[in-house]
C-alpha positions as CSV (number, residue, x, y, z in Angstrom):
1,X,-38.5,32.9,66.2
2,X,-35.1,33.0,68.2
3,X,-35.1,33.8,71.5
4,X,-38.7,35.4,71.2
5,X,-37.4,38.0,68.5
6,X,-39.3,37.8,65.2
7,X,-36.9,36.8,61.9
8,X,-38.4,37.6,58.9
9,X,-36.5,36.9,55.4
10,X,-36.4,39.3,52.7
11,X,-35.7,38.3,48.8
12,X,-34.5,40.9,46.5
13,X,-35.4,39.0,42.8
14,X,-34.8,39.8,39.4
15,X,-35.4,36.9,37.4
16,X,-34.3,34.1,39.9
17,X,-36.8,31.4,38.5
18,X,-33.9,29.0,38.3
19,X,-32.8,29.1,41.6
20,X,-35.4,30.5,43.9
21,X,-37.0,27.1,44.7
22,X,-33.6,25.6,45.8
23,X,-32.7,28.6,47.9
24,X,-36.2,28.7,49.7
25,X,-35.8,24.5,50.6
26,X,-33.0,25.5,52.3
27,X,-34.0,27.8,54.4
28,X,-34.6,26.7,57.9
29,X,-38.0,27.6,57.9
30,X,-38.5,26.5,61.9
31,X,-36.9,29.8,63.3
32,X,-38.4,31.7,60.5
33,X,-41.8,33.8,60.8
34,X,-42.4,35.4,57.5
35,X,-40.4,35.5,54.0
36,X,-41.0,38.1,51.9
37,X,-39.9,38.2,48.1
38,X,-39.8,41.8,46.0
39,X,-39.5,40.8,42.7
40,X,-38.0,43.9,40.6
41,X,-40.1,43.5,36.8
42,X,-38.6,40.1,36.1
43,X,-38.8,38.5,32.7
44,X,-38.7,34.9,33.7
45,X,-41.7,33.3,35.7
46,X,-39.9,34.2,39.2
47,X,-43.7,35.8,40.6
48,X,-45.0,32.4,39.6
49,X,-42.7,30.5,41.4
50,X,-43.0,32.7,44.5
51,X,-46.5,32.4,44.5
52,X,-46.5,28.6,44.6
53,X,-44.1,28.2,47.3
54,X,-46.9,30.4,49.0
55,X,-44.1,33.3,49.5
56,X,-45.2,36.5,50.7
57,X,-44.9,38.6,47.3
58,X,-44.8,42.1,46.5
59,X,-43.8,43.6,42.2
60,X,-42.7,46.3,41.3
61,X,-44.1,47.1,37.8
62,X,-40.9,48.9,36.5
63,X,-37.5,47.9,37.5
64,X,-36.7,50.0,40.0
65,X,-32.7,48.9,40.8
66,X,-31.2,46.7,43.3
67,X,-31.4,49.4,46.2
68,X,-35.4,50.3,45.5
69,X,-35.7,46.6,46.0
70,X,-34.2,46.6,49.5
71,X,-36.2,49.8,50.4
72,X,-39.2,47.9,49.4
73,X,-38.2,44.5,51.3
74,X,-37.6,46.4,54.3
75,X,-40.5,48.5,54.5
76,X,-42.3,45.4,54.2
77,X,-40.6,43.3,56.6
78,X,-41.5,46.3,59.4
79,X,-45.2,46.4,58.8
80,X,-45.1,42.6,59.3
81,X,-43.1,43.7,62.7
82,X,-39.9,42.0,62.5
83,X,-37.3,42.2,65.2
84,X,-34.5,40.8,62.5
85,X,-34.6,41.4,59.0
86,X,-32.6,38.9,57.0
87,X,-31.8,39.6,53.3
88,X,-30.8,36.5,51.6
89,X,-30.5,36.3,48.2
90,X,-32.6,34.0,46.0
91,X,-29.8,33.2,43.9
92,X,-28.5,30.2,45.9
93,X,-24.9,31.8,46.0
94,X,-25.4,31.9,49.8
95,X,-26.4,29.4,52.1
96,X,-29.9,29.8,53.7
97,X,-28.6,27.2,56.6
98,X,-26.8,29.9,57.8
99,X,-29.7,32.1,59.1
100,X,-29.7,30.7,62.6
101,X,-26.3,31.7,63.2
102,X,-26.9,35.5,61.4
103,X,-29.9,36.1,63.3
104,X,-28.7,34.7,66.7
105,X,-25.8,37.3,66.4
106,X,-28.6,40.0,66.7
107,X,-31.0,38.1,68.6
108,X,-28.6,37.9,72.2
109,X,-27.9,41.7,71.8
110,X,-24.6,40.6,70.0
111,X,-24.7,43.0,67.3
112,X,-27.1,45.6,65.8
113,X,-26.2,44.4,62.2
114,X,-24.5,41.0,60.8
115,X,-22.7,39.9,57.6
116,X,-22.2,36.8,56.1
117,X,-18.4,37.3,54.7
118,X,-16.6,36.0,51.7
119,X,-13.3,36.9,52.7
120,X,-13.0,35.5,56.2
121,X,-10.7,32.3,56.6
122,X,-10.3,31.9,52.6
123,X,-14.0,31.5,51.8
124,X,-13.6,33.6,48.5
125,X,-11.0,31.8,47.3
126,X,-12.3,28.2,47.9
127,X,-15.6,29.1,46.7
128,X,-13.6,30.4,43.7
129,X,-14.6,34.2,43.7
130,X,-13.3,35.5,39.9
131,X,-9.7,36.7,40.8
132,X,-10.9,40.8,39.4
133,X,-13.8,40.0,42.2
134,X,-11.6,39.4,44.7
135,X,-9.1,41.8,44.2
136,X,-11.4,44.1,43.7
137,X,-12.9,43.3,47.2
138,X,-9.5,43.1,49.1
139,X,-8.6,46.8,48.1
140,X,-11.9,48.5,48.3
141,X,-12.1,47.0,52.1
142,X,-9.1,47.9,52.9
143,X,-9.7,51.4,51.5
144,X,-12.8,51.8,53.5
145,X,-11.4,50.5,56.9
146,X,-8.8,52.6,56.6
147,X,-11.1,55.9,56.2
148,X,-14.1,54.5,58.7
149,X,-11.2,53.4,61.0
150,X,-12.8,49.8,61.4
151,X,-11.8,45.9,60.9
152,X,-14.4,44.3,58.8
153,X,-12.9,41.7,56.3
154,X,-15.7,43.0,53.5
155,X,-18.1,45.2,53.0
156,X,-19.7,44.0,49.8
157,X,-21.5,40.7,50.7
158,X,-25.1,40.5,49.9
159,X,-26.7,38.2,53.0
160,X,-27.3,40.7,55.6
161,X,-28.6,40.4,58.9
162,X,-30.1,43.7,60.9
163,X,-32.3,44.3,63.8
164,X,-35.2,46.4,63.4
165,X,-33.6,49.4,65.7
166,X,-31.0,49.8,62.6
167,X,-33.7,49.8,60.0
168,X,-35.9,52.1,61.7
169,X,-33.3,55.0,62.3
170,X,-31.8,54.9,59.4
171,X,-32.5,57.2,56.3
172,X,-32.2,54.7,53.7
173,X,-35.5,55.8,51.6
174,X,-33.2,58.4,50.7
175,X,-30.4,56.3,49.5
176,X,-29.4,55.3,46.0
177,X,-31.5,53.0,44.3
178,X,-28.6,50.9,42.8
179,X,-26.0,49.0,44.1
180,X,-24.1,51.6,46.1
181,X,-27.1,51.2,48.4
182,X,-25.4,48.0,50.0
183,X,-22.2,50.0,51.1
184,X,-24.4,53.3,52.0
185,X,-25.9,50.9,54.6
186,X,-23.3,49.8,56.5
187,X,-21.5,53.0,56.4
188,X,-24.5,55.1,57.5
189,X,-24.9,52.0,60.6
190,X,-21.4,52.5,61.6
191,X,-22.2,56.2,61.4
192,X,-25.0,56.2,63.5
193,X,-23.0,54.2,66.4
194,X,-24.5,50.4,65.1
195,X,-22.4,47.5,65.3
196,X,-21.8,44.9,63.2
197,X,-20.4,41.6,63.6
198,X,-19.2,38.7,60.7
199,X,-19.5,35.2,60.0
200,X,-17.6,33.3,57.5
201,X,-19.7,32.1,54.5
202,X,-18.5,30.1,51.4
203,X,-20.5,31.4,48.2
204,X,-21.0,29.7,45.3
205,X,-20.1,30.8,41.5
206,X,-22.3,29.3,38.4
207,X,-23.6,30.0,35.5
208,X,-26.6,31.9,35.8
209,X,-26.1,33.3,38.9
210,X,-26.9,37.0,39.6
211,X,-23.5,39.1,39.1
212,X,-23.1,42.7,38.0
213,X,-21.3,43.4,35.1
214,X,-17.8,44.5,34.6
215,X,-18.8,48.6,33.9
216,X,-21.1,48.4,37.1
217,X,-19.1,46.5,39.0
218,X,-16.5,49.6,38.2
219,X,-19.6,52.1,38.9
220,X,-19.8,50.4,42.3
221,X,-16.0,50.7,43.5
222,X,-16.0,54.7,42.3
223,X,-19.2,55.0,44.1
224,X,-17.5,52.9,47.6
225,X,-14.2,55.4,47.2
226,X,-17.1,58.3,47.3
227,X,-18.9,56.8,50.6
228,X,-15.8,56.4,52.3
229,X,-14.7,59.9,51.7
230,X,-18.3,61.2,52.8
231,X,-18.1,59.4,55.7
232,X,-14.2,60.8,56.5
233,X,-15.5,64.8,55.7
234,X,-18.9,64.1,58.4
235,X,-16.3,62.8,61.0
236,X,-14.5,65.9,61.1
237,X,-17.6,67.7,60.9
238,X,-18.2,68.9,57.4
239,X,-21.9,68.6,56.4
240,X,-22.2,66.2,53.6
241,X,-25.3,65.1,51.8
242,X,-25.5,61.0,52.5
243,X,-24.5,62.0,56.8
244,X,-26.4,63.8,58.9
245,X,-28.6,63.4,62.1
């Protein structure tokens, strides 16, 4: 607890048995009042491993995608009655020590919403983010500041900070179910009037951590051009499916 708000930590996992031990040590568990891990039909023992570090854990039988994940971790994390939902990966490519800082953003009325970035003072390239990656990330940022007429350095980081306000009004049940979900998020907050603040985070590449693939990764930056535009059109006031009040 921070500042008597309620942090709870939500794990979106698909076969993380390697690395979900190391990434829950590390979390500073004294500010934090509930973890929750969704585990997406893995393969490996990941539900095992959950279960024996006593973590909160829900399955899906079928694998649902990355985004019916987060619906799930959220849903969850609001019956529990968070105040700040944290989604950290159990990957270890972020750093759990960070939480404090994420949630404390939130937690003195800061921001609605806060993101651990890759791309602020040369994290990505220290942390030696795959070149296509980082490209990749630089444009499509660009791209979508340009058309949401913001200043974020990147919109495609994974640890995620948000208060329970943002979670609550926001349609995201109706989202997609893959990874387009991340950027439909933070569009829809901006959207709805949210803020959202950043703090630098170094990330770690290995083998065997979770990456998408090169054709989904493609799938992914068509589908951000696509947000953008949406969010462009409901600006000047054409209905659009993804925005609406």
């Amino acid at each position: 607890m921070l500042n008597n708000k309620k942090i709870v930590i939500v794990m979106p996992a698909y076969n993380a048995q390697a690395t979900l031990k190391k990434t829950y040590e590390a979390i500073p568990h004294s500010i934090v009042d509930d973890i929750v891990l969704v585990d997406d039909c893995s393969s490996d023992a990941t539900i095992e491993i959950a279960k024996s570090l006593k973590i909160k854990t829900i399955t899906h039988e079928k694998n649902l995608g990355y985004g019916a994940n987060q619906k799930t971790c959220y849903q969850e994390a609001l019956k529990l009655g968070a105040d700040i939902v944290i989604m950290l990966h159990p990957d270890f490519q972020y750093d759990p020590r960070l939480i404090p800082a994420l949630a404390s953003m939130i937690a003195y009325d800061n921001y609605d919403c806060a993101l651990a970035s890759r791309m602020l003072v040369g994290s990505a390239k220290n942390s030696k983010m795959p070149k296509y990656k980082y490209f990749a990330n630089k444009f499509l940022t660009a791209f979508q500041n340009l058309f949401l007429n913001k200043n974020l350095s990147e919109y495609h980081t994974g640890y995620r900070a948000f208060s329970a306000e943002v979670l609550k009004s926001l349609p995201y049940e109706k989202m997609d179910n893959d990874f387009i979900f991340d950027n439909e998020m933070l569009a829809l907050i901006y959207y709805k009037g949210f803020s959202i603040g950043e703090i630098s985070c170094p990330t770690k590449y290995f083998d065997g951590a979770s990456s998408i693939n090169f054709m989904r990764s493609t799938k992914y930056g068509f589908g951000v051009l696509k947000v953008s535009l949406l969010y462009r059109l409901a600006k000047l006031k054409f209905k659009t499916k993804l925005f609406f009040d």
